[in-house]
N, C-alpha and C positions, 0 to 999 in steps of 0.2 A: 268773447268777453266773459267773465267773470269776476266776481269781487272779492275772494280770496282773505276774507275777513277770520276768519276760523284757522285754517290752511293756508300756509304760504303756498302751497303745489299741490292744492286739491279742493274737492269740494266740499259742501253740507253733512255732518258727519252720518255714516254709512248706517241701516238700519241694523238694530241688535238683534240677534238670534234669541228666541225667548229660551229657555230653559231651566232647571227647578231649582237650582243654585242663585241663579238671578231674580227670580221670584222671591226667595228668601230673604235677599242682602234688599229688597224693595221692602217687605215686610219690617225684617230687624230693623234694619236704619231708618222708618217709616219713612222713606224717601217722598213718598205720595204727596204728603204734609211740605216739605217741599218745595216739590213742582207745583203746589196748590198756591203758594207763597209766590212763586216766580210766574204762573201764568195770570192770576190774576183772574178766572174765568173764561182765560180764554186756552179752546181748546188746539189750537195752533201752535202758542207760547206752550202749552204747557206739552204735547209733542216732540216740540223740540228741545225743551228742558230735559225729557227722559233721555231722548237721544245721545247728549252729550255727556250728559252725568254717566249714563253706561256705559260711553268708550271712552277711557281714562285716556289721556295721553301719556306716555312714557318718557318721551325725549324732552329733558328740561327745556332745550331751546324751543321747542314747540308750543312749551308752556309760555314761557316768558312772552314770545312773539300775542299768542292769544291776551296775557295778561295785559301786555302794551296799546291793545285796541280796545279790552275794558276800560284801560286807565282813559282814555281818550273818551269814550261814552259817559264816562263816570263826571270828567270836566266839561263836557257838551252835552246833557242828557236834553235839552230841549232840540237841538240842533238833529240829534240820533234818533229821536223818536218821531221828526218831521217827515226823514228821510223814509226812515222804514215804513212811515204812513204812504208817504211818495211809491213807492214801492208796490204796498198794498195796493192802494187807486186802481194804476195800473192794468196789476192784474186783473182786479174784481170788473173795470170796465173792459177791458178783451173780453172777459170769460160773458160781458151780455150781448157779445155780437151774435147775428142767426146765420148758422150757416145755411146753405140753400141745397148739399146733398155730396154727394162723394164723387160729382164729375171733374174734370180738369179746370171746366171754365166757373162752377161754383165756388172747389177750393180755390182757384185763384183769386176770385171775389173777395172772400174770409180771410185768405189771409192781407190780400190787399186793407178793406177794413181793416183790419189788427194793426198791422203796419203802418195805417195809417194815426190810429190810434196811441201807437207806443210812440210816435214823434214826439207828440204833444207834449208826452213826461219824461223822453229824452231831454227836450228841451230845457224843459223843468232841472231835471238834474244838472244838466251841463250848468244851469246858472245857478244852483243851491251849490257847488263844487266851488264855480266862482267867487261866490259870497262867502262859504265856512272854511275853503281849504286850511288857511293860515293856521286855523284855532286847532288842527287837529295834527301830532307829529309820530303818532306810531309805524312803521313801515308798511302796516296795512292798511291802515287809511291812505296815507301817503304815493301809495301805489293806485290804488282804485282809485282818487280822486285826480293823481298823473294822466290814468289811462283814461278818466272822462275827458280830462283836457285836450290831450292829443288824438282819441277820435273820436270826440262829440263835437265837436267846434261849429260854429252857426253855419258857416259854406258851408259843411259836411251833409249836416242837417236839412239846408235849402236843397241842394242837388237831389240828396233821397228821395223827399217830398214829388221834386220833379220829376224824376224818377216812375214814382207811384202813380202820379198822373198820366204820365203816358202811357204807363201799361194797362191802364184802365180801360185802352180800349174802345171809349165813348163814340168813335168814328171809324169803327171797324176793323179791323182787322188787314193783313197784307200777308199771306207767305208765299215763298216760291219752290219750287220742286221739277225734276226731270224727271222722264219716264223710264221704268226699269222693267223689269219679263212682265211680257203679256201688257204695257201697257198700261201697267199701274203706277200712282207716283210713288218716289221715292224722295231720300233724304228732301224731306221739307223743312223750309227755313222759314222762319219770322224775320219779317222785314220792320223796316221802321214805320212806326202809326201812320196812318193821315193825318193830318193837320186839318182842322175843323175851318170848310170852305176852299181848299184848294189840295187836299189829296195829299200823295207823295210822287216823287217823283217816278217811282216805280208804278206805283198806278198810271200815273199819267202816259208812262214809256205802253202799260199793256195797251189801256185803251188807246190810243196811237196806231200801233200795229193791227188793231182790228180782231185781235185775238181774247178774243170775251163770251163766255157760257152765259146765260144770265138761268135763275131757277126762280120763279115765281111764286113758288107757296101754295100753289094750290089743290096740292094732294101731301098727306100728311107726311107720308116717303121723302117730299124733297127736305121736309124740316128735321127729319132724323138724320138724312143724309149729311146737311147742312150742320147739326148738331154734332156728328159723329167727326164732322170734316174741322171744324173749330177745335172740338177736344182732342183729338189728333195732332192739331198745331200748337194746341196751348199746354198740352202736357207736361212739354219743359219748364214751360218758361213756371208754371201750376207748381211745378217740385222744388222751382230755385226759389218762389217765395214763399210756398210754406216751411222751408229751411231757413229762411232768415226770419221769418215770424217766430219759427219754434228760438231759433236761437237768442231773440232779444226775450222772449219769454221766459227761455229759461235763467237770462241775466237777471231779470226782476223778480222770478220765483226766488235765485239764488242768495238776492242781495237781501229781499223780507226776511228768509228761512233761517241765515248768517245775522241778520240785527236784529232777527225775533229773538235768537240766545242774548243779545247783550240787554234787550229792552228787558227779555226774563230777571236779567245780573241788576236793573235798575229797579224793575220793581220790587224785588228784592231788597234791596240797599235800602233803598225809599223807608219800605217797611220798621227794618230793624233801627233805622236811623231815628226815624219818629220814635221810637221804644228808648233810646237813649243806648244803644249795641252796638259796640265797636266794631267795625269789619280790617279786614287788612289784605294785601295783598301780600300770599305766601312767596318763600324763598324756596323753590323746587332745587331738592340736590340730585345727583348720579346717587342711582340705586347703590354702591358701592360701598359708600360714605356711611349708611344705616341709621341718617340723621332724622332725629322729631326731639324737636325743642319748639314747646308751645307756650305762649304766655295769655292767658285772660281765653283759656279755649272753652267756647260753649256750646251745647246744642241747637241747632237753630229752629227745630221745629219745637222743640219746647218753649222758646222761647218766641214762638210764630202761637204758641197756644195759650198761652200765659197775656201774650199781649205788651212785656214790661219783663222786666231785670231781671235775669236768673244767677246764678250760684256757675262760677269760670273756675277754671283750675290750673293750675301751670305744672308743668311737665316737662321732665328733663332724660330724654330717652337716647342721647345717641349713641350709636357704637352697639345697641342693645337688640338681642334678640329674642327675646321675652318677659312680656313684663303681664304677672300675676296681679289680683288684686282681689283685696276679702276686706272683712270687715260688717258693721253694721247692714240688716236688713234695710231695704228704703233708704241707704246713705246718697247716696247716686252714683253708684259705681255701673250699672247699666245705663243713665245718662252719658256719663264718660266713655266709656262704649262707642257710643253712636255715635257722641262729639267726633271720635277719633276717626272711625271710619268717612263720616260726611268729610269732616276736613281733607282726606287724600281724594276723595271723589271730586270732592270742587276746589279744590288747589289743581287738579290735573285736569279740569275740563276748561282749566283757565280763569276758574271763577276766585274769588276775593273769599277767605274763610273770615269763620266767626270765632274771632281771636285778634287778642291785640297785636299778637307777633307769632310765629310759626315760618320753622324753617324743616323741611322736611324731604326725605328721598323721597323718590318715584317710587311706587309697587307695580308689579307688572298686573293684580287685580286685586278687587279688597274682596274677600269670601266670609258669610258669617255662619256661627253652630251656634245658634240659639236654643232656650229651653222649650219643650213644645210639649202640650196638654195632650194626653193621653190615646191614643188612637179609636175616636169614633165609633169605627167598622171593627172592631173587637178583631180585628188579621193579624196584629201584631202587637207586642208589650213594648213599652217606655223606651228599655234600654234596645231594643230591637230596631226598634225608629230612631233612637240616638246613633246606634251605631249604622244604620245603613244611610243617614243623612251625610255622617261625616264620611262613609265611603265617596258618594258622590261629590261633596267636596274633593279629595284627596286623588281622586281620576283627573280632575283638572289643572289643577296645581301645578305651579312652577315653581324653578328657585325665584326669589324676590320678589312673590307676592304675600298678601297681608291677611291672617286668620284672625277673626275674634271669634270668640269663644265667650258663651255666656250661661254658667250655670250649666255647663255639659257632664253628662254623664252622673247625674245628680238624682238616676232612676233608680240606681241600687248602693250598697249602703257603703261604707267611707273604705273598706280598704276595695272593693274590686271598683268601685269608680276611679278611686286614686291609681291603683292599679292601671285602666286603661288608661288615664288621663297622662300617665308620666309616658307611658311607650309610646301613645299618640304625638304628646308633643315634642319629645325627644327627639323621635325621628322626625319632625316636620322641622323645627331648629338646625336639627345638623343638616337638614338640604339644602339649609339657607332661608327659608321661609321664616318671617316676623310672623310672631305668635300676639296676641293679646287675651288672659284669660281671666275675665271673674270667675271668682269658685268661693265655695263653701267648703270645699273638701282638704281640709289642714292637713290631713297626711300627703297628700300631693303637692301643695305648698310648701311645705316643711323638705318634703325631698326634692326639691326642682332649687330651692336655697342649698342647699346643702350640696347638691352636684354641681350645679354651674354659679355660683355668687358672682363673677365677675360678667358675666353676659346676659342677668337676670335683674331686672327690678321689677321692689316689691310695694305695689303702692294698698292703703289700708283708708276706708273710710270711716272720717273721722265723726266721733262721738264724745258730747259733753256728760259731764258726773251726772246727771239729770234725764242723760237717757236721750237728751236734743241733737238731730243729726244738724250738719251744717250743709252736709252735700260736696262737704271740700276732702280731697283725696292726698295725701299726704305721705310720702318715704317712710316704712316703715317696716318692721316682725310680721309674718302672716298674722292675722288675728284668728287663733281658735272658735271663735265664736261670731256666731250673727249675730246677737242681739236679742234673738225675737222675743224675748220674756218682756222689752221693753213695749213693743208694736199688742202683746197680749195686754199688757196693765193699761195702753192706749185703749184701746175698742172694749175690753170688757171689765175696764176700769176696778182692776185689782189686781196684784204681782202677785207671781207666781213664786211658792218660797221655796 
């Protein structure tokens, strides 16, 4: 059994490979901030936040199925957070049972408790299934709360129960065996319990025939013997229930780990909702398509920082495989950045982006080339680290995944940056790869308009006569200029003439 809440055909999603590219895109997109937002403190939630945010999913339909179980949490959030508490329980009660050692007749003990233990919240389940099925219609709930129906059902449950009882053992034990070379047993068999006050029949058939050993206890020999002769019979039966322990364990680890992401997606909502921040659930297209039409798109950890209302932007990108952007210092053109990157990371983890509407392709992974302070250890210069950052970017790379680019190559001066910047992203363009680049560097802007205008847009952040940024990003001319003369008359309150 499994609950298939994530995956229609699989499990909890798989652990990520850590690596220095991935460490970066956690840095740039301060993804952290985040996960901080979705766990809430807690360090489980927020495990499984990283989890999923790093393995995007690619297959729209993948998306949608996952998005169709949020929607269902999103209208049952008290119902979802029950369950996943259900869940929890559980576990956290198995994990205080004592086992008693690594023999056959201890683990059968353990896992007996356990099993005994997991009824009680089977039970639990089958009747929370009963009572919420109706209110929930996406095919994964739908399916998991089918497959409680048809085998948790109360006979199921009672039989188990009895089940566990018998094998408990309480009246001894019965196997049988023949002799094989030399006089030793073989193939021994478990027979059925005694019955507390009149045996089993097979007991009764031995003692009958008058064929009965008896071992009294009185030298420690016969109790190891005695010992050695139980765990020898019970070893089977020891491996068939710690196989059905591990398994219902692993259902309830599964079912926590799969609604700890959506409890993450609520506490989330929760958040931004209090704030008055629109969320939405994106429309995933086929890579193909090279669709990003966003409307009211905003960052969500600034706006997880802020507490309250940030500065959205709409954005009209499809068909497009590079889009530039200058303009004003401090406009928010590195907000927009991250906006765009987190929107493909939690659009494809299934999750609801921060945007009133967004309709956008899959990438096959979002990669970023941020600007990065000076090398520490004096090993290597600016443009040195620039460029051996984006190699390791560019080893990885596919056709159809997604580059930002933030102020790269911004170590040395405007034409051999522009220089590299047009060859770099030429070639990454013509392989098919979506580019996105803030820059400061107008000759590389000036020439990336001029070679490709029809598969290029140019967004510019906008600034009032007065020098006041808005933070809103707008179609536009590369702009030659940052601004900064305006951020200097700010802090050292007098313009530069």
């Amino acid at each position: 059994m499994r609950p298939r809440l994530m995956f229609p055909d699989a499990d909890v999603p798989p652990v990520v490979p850590e690596s220095a590219t991935l460490r970066e895109l956690v840095d740039d997109l301060a993804l952290e901030e985040l996960w901080a937002g979705m766990a809430r403190g807690d360090g489980r939630l927020h495990m499984i936040a990283r989890a999923a945010l790093l393995a995007p999913l690619t297959d729209p339909a993948a998306i949608t199925y996952r998005q169709e179980v949020l929607g269902d949490c999103l209208r049952n959030e008290s119902a979802v957070r029950a369950l996943y508490e259900l869940a929890g329980r559980a576990l956290a009660e198995e994990q205080k049972i004592i086992r008693g050692g690594a023999s056959p007749e201890a683990r059968l003990n353990g896992s007996l408790r356990a099993l005994e233990t997991f009824c009680g919240h089977l039970r639990r389940l089958s009747a929370f299934a009963a009572a919420n099925a109706d209110g929930f219609g996406s095919a994964g709930f739908a399916r998991l709360f089918r497959m409680i129906r048809d085998r948790l059902d109360g006979k199921y449950l009672t039989d188990v129960e009895a089940l566990l009882e018998r094998i408990d053992f309480e009246q001894g034990i019965i196997a049988t065996a023949r002799l094989g070379e030399s006089g030793r047993g073989v193939d021994f068999r478990l027979q059925e319990p005694p019955v507390k006050g009149r045996g089993s029949s097979t007991q009764r058939r031995l003692k009958k025939a008058g064929l009965s050993h008896s071992i009294w206890g009185r030298h420690d020999e016969d109790w190891r013997m005695l010992a050695a002769f139980r765990g020898r019979v019970l070893e089977v039966i020891a491996d068939a229930a710690d196989e059905s322990a591990g398994n219902v364990r692993g259902f309830f680890a599964a079912m926590r780990d799969e609604l700890g992401f959506y409890v993450g997606c609520l506490n989330l909502a929760g958040t931004l909702s209090r704030s008055g921040l629109p969320i939405c659930l994106p429309r995933p297209c086929p890579p193909g398509e090279r669709a990003f039409t966003a409307r009211g798109l905003y960052e969500p950890g600034l706006a997880l920082r802020r507490g309250g209302a940030v500065v959205a932007n709409d954005v009209a990108a499809d068909g497009i495989g590079l889009v530039v952007i200058t303009g004003a210092n401090r406009g928010g053109k590195t907000t927009f950045l991250r906006s765009v990157g987190l929107a493909h990371l939690m659009m494809q983890s299934g999750m609801f982006v921060t945007a009133r509407s967004l309709a956008a392709s899959v990438v096959g992974g979002v990669f970023t080339h941020f600007k990065r302070e000076a090398d520490a250890s004096m090993t290597s210069g600016r443009l040195d680290g620039e460029l051996a950052r984006m190699s390791a970017v560019v080893d990885v790379l596919r056709t159809g995944d997604l580059v930002l680019c933030n102020e790269s190559f911004m170590s040395t001066n405007e034409r051999e940056g522009s220089d590299i910047s047009t060859e770099i992203v030429s070639a990454l363009t013509d392989h098919g790869i979506r580019v996105m680049f803030v820059t400061h560097l107008h000759d590389f802007a000036q020439r990336m308009r001029t070679a490709r205008p029809a598969r290029s847009l140019f967004l510019t952040a906008a600034r009032g006569p007065d020098g006041e940024r808005s933070f809103r990003l707008a179609p536009g001319a590369p702009s030659p200029t940052a601004h900064a003369a305006d951020l200097y008359a700010r802090i050292f309150g007098e313009r530069l003439d």
